[in-house]
N, C-alpha and C positions, 0 to 999 in steps of 0.2 A: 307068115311069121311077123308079129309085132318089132318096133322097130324097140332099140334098146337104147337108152341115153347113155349108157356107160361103155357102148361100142361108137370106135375110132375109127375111121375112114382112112384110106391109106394113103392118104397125101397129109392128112393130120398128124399120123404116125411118125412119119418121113421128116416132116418139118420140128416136130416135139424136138430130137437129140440136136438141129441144127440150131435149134436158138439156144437150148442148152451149152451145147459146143461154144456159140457166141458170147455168151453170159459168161461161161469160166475163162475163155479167152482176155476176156475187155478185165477181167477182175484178177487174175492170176498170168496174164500174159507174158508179164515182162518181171526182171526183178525191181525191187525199191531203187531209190536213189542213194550211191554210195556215202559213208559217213566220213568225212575225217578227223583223223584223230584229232586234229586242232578243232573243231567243231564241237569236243569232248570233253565233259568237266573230270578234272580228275577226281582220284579217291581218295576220301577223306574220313580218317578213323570216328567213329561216333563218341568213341571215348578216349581218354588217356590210357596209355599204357603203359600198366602198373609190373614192372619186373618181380616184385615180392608174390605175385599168385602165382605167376608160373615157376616157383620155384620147388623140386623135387624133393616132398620129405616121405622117407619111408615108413612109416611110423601111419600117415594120414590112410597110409594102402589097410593097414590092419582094424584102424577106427572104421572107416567106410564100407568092408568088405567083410569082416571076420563078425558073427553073431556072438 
């Protein structure tokens, strides 16, 4: 039997999932570092807000909706 380059050895085999296993560990091991709120910029509206658009007229429901 020729030998195959795409056949593993079973100490190869064995070792593949433990550096695996080491790789997710060292990169997902732990969680982040927590944030504090003070560390946080607060929210800041991108525009002014205008009370005349959100005001409810029924009439706008029949232009927009009605063909």
């Amino acid at each position: 039997m020729a030998h195959n380059e795409n056949e593993t050895t079973p100490q190869a085999t064995a070792a593949a999932p433990d550096v695996a296993a080491q790789a997710r560990r060292a990169r997902f091991g732990r969680l982040p570092e927590r944030v504090r709120p003070q560390d946080t910029s607060p929210g800041v509206r991108a525009t002014v807000h205008d009370p005349d658009r959100d005001v409810y007229n029924p009439d706008e429901w029949l232009v927009r909706n009605v063909v």
